[in-house]
C-alpha positions in Angstrom: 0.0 0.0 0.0 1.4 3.5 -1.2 1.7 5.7 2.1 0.4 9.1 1.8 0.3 12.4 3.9 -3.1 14.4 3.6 -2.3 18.0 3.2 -5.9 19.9 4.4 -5.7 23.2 2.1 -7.5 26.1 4.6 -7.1 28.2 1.6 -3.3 29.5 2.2 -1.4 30.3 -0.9 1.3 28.4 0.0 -0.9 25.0 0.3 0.6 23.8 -3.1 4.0 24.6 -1.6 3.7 22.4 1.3 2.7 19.6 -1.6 5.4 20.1 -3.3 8.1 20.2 0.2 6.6 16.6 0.7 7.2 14.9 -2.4 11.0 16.6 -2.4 11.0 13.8 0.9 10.3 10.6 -1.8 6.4 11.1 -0.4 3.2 10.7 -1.7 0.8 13.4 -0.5 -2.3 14.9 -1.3 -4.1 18.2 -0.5 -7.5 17.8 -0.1 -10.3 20.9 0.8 -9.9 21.2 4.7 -13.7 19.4 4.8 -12.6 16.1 2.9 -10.7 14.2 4.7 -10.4 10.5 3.8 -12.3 9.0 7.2 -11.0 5.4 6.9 -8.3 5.5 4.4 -5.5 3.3 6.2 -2.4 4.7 3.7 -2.9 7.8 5.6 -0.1 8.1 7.4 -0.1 11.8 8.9 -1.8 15.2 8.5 -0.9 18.4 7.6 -3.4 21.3 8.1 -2.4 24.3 6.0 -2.2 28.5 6.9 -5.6 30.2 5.6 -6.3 33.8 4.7 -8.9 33.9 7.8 -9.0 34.4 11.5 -9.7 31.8 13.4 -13.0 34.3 14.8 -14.3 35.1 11.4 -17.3 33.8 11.5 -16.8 32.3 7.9 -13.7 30.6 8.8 -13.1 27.3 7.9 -13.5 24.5 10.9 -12.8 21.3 10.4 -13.5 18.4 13.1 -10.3 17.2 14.6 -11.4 14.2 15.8 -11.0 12.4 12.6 -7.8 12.2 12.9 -6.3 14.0 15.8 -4.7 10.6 17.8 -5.2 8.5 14.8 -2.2 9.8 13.0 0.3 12.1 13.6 -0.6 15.9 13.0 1.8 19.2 11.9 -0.7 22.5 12.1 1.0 25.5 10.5 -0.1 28.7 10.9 -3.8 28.7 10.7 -3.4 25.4 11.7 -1.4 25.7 14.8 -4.1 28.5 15.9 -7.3 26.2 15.0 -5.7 23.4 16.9 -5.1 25.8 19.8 -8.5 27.6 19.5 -10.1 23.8 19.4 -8.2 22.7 22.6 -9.3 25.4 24.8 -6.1 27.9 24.2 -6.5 31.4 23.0 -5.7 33.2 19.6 -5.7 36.7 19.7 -5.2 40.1 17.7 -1.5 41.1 17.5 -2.8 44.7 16.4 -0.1 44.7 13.6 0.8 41.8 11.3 3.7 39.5 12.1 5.0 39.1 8.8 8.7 38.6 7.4 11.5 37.1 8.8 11.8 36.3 12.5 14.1 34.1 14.5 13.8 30.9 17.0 15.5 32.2 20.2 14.9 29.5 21.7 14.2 25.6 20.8 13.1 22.1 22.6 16.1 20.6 21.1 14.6 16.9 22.7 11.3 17.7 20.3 11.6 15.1 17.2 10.0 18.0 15.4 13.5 20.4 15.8 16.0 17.4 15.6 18.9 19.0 14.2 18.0 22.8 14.0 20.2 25.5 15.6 18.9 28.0 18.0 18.7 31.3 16.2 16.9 29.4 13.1 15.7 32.0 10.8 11.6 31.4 10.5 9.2 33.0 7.8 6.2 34.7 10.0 3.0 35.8 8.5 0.1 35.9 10.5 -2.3 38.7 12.3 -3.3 36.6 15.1 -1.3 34.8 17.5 -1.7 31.7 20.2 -1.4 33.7 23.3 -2.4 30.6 25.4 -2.2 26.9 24.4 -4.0 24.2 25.9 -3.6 22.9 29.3 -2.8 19.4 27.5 0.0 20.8 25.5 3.8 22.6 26.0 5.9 25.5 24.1 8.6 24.2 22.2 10.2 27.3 20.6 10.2 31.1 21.0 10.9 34.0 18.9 11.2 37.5 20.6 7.8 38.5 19.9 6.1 35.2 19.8 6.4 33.3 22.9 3.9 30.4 21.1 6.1 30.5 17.6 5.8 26.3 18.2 3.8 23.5 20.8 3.3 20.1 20.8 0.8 18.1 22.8 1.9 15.8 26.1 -0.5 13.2 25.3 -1.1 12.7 21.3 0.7 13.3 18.4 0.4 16.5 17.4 2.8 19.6 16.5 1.8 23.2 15.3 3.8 26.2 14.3 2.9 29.4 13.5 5.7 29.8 11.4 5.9 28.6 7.4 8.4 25.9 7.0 7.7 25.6 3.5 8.7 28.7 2.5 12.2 29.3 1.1 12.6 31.9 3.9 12.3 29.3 6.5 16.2 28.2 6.4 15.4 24.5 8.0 11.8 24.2 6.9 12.9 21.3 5.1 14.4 19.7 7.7 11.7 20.2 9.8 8.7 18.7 7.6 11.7 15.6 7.2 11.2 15.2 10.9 8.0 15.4 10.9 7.0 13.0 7.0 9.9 10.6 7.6 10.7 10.2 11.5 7.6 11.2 12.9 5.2 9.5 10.3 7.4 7.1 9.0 7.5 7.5 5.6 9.2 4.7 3.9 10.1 7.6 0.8 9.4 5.5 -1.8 7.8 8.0 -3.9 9.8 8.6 -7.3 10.1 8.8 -11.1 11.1 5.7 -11.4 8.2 4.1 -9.4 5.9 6.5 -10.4 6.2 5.4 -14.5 6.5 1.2 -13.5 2.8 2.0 -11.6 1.5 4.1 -14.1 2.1 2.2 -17.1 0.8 -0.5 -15.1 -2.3 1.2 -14.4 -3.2 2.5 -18.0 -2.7 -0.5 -19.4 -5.3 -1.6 -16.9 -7.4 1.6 -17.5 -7.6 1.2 -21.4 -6.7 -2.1 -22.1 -6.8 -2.6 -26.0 -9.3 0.7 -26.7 -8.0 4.0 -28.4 -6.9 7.2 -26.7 -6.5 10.5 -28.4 -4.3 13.0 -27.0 -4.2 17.1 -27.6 -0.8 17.7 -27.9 0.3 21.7 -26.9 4.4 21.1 -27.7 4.8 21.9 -23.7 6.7 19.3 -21.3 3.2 18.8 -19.4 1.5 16.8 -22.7 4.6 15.4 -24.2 5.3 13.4 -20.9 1.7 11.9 -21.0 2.2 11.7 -24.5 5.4 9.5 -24.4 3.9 7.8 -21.3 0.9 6.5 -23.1 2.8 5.3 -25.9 5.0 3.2 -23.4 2.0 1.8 -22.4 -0.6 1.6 -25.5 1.8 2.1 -28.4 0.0 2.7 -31.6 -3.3 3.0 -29.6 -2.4 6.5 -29.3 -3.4 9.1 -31.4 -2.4 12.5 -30.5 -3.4 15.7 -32.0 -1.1 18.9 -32.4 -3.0 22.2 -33.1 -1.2 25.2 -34.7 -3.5 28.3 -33.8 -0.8 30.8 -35.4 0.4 32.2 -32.2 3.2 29.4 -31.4 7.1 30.4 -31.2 8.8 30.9 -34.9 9.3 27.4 -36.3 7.7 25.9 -33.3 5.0 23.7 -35.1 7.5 22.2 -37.5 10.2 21.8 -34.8 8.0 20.5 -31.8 6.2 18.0 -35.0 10.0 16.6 -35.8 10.4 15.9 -32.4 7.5 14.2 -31.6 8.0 11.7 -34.8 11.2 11.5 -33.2 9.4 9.7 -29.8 8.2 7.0 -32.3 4.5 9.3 -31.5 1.7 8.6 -33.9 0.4 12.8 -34.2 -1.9 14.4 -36.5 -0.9 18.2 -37.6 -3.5 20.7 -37.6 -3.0 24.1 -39.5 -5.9 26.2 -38.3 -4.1 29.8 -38.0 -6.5 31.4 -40.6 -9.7 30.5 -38.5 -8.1 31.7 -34.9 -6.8 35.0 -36.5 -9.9 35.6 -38.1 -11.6 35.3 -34.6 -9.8 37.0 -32.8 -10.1 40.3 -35.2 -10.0 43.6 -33.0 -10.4 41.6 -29.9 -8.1 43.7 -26.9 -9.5 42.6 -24.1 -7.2 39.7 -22.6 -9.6 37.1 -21.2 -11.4 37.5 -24.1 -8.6 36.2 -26.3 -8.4 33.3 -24.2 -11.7 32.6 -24.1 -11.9 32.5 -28.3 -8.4 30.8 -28.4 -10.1 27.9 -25.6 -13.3 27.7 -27.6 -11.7 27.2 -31.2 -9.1 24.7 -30.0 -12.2 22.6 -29.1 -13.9 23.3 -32.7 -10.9 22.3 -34.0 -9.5 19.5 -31.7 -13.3 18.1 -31.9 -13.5 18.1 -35.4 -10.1 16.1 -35.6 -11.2 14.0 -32.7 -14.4 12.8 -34.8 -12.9 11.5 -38.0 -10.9 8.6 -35.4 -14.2 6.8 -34.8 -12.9 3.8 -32.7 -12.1 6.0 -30.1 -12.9 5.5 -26.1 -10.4 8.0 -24.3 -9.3 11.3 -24.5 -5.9 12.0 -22.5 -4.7 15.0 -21.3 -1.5 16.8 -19.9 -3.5 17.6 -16.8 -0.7 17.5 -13.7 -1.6 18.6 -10.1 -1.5 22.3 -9.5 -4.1 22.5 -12.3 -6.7 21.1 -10.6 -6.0 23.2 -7.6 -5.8 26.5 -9.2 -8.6 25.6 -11.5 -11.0 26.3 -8.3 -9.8 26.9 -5.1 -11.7 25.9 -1.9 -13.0 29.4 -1.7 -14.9 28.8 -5.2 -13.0 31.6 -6.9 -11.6 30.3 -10.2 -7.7 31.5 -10.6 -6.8 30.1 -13.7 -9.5 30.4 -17.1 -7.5 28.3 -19.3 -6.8 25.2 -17.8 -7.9 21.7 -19.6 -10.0 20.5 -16.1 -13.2 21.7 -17.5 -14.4 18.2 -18.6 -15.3 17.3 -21.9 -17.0 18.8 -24.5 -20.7 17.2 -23.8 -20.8 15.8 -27.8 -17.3 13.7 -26.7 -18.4 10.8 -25.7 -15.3 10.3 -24.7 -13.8 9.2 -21.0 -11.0 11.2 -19.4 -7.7 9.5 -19.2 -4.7 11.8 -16.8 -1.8 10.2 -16.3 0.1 13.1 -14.7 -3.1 14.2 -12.5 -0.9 14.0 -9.4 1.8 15.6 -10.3 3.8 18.5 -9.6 5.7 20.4 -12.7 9.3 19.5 -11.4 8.0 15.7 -11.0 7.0 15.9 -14.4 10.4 16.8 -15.2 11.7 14.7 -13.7 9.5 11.4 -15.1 10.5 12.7 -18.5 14.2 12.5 -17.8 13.1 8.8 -17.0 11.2 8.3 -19.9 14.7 9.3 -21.9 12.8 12.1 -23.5 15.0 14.8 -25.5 16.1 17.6 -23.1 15.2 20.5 -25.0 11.5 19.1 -24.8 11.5 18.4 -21.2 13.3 21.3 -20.3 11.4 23.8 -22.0 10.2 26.9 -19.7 6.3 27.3 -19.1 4.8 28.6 -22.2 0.9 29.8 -22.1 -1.5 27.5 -24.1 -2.9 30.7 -25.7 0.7 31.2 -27.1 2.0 34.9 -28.0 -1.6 36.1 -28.3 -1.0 36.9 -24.3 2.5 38.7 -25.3 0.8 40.8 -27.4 -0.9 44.4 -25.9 -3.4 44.8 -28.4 -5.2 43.2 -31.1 -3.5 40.2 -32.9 -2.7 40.1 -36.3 -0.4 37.7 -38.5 2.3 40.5 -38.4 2.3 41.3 -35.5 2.6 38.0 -34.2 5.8 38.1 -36.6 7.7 40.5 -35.1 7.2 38.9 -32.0 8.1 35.2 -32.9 11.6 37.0 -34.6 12.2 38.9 -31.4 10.9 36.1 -29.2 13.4 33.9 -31.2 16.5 35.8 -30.9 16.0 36.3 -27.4 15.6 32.3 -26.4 18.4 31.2 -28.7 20.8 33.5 -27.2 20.0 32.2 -23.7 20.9 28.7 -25.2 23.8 30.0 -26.3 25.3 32.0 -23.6 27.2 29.4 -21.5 28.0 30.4 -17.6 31.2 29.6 -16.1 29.8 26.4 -14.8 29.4 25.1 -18.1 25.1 25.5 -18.4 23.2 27.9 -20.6 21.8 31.2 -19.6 18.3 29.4 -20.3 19.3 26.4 -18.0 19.3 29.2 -15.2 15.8 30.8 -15.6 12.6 29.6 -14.9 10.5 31.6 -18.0 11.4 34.1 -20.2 10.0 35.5 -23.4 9.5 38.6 -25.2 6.3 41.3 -25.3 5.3 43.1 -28.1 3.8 46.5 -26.9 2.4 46.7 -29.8 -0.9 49.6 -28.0 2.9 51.7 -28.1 4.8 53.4 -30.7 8.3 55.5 -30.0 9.9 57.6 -32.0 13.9 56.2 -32.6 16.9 56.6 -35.4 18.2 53.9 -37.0 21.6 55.0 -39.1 20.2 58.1 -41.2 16.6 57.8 -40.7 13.9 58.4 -37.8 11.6 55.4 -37.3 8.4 55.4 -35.3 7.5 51.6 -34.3 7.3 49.5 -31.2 9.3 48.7 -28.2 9.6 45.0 -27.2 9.9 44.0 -23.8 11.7 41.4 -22.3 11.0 39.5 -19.1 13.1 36.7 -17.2 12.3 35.3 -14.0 13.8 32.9 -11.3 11.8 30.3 -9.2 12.8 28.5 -6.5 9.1 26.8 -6.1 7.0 28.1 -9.3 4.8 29.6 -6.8 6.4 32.9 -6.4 9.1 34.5 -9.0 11.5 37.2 -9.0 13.4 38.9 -12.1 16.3 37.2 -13.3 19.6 39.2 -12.7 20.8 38.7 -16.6 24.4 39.7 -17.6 24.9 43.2 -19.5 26.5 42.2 -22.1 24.0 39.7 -22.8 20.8 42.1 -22.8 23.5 44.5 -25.2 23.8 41.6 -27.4 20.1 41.0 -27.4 19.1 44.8 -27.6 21.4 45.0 -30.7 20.3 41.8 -32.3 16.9 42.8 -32.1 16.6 46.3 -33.1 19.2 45.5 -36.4 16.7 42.0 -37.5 13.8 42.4 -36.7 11.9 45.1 -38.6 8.9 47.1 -36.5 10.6 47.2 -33.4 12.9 50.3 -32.6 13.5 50.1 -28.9 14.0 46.6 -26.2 13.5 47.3 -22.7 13.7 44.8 -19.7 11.1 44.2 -16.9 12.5 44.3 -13.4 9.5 43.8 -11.7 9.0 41.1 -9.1 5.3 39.6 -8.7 3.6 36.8 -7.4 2.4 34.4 -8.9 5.2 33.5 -11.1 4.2 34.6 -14.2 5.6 35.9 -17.1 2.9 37.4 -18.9 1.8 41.2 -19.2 -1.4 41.4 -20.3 
């Protein structure tokens, strides 16, 4: 039986984080709306109950009943969590007046807890709360201190439970890892058996299982997320998959041709679809952004549908679908974050059953499957690129030529960072999590080029670093490179007159402007 920790989501946006911290341990976990929990499920191993953007006194604040599990398995509350369990157990939470938030340090530490087995005192801790535990229950005993929050940790004397009100998952947190190690693999006793390499033998497995002999199309976007599920359906069903690749117009220069190579390259059986001319014809003087998406979504489904029809022995449609999407798609809150992700369901005239391989996984898992499935690196390493394409890298209306001048600037810019090698011997691109170019194409600037004074558009460029895909920050790129770049672009590219470079820092990691 797989083990698995439960990871109840109270609505904090570093839930997915948490997920994410586990699995780094070899662990299977799950994160689950704070009111699901699976009562009976023996692979349950331990509970993790997440931060949450509410007071524990708001009257719409999540509750969740304890019981369940609370002396079942073992149990880590963090933030929110620590203060429920408090609140629950007959301690108080109370106002600080001003938000803790930002870095803080553990003055003092139980050094005998199993929860702080190897941390130094001093520890540097990530606060960010606006209540705090000013009492904790009679049953239970402090087990580290910061200067302003006596509570910052407590565990109980007679069950096995542990709250902090500090985020370990955060990259702030300095041990945070090492913490949620003691806690998944000492306290829980996780046998860390969670990897690539077990993760594709049981899968396989399983689809074979799932689909036995029947067909499976597959909507191919040229992205690492579908060309893993791609390559690990064909390991399992061979030439019982058919996949489907969709050119809307507003892919990187030469992608379709490239991405199509590569894919034959797999030994993938994929259908080519050149339906540009309908998509820019759609999306005529449309400026509004989430309108664009929304035309881009509901013509890849004309078009993937129409496809999808003419294979009529078919009984599954797959899809790239790993775990964040499903999260984001609707949060426990019921506000949708993401428009454009493929965990709508199907179409209702595809009578077709849902097949997701990668449902439960994160995007560095993925990753990290295709390096086991021997895939090329240039497909698995490829940086996050929007299903919409360039059509969200444009400010404006879209138009063939417009798209142009962005797929040759767009171009220049990527190759570069595959060609700019570091000191250690790995490209410029190896060291960013996303980058691409923006066409400001609502702009026009007045420059001179040699003798003559032009009046076109500036381009922008944007890099960013991750160290969790939650959160980003702009990439620190060498001078000489963004001179290179600058030059490049302005001298080849014809309609663009100036490059500029975003500095801005924002979360969610995201590289898009519109």
């Amino acid at each position: 039986m797989q083990q698995k920790i439960i990871i109840l989501d109270f609505g904090s946006q570093t839930t997915q984080l948490i997920g994410r911290r586990v699995r780094e341990l070899d662990t299977f976990c799950e994160i689950l709306p704070y009111n699901k929990f699976p009562v009976g499920d023996e692979s349950v191993i331990g509970v993790i109950l997440s931060g949450s953007p509410y007071s524990v006194h708001d009257p719409e604040a999540f509750k969740v009943d304890l019981s369940q599990f609370v002396g079942k398995v073992p149990v880590l509350g963090i933030c929110y969590g620590a203060q429920y369990i408090a609140y629950s157990g007959g301690g108080k939470v109370e106002p600080t007046g001003t938000r803790e938030y930002g870095r803080a340090h553990l003055q003092w530490i139980d050094t005998a807890c199993p929860l702080f087995k190897g941390f130094e005192q001093g520890s540097q801790v990530w606060m960010s709360h606006g209540d705090t535990i000013t009492a904790i229950p009679a049953s239970c005993k402090v087990i580290a201190s910061t200067a302003d929050v006596k509570n910052a940790a407590y565990a109980s004397l007679d069950q096995p439970v542990w709250a902090v009100q500090f985020h370990p998952e955060v990259f702030h947190t300095t041990q945070g890892k090492q913490l949620l190690k003691n806690f998944v693999v000492d306290i829980c006793g996780s046998r860390q058996q969670w990897s690539a390499a077990s993760f594709v033998e049981s899968t396989v497995a399983e689809l074979k299982k799932q689909v036995g002999n029947d067909r499976v199309i597959l909507g191919l976007s040229g992205g690492v997320d579908s060309s893993v599920c791609a390559t690990l359906l064909n390991k399992a069903i061979g030439d019982k998959l058919t996949c489907i690749f969709v050119d809307h117009g507003m892919l990187r220069k030469n992608e379709f041709s490239k991405v199509m190579d590569a894919y034959r390259g797999l030994g993938l059986n994929v259908i080519g679809v050149d339906a540009s001319d309908k998509f820019f014809t759609d999306l005529q003087g449309v400026t509004d952004p989430e309108q664009k998406r929304k035309i881009i979504g509901r013509d890849f489904v004309e078009v993937f549908n129409a496809e999808a029809k003419k294979i009529t022995d078919a009984r599954w449609l797959a899809q790239g679908t790993i775990y964040p999407d499903r999260i984001e798609s609707l949060s426990i809150t019921g506000m949708t974050i993401k428009s454009h992700h493929n965990v709508g369901g199907l179409p209702k005239d595809m009578k077709l059953k849902l097949c997701e391989p990668l449902k439960w996984l994160f995007k560095d898992e993925v990753r990290r499957v295709g390096h086991e499935l021997h895939m090329p690196e240039r497909l698995i390493n490829r940086h996050p690129f929007p299903g919409p394409g360039l059509a969200v890298r444009i400010l404006g209306d879209i138009t063939r030529d417009k798209v142009r001048i962005l797929q040759e600037a767009d171009d220049i810019y990527i190759e570069a960072m595959h060609n700019y090698v570091l000191d250690d011997g790995t490209s410029l691109y190896d060291h960013v999590w996303q980058a691409g170019a923006v066409l400001l194409s609502t702009i026009r600037s007045v420059g001179v080029m040699g003798d003559e004074r032009t009046y076109e558009h500036p381009v922008a460029l944007r890099a960013v670093t991750s160290q969790d895909a939650m959160t980003a920050d702009w990439a620190h790129l060498p001078y000489d490179f963004l001179a290179r770049v600058s030059n490049e672009i302005i001298n080849k590219v014809k309609g663009v007159n100036r490059v500029c470079y975003d500095i801005s820092s924002k979360p969610p990691a995201t590289i898009e402007w519109e």
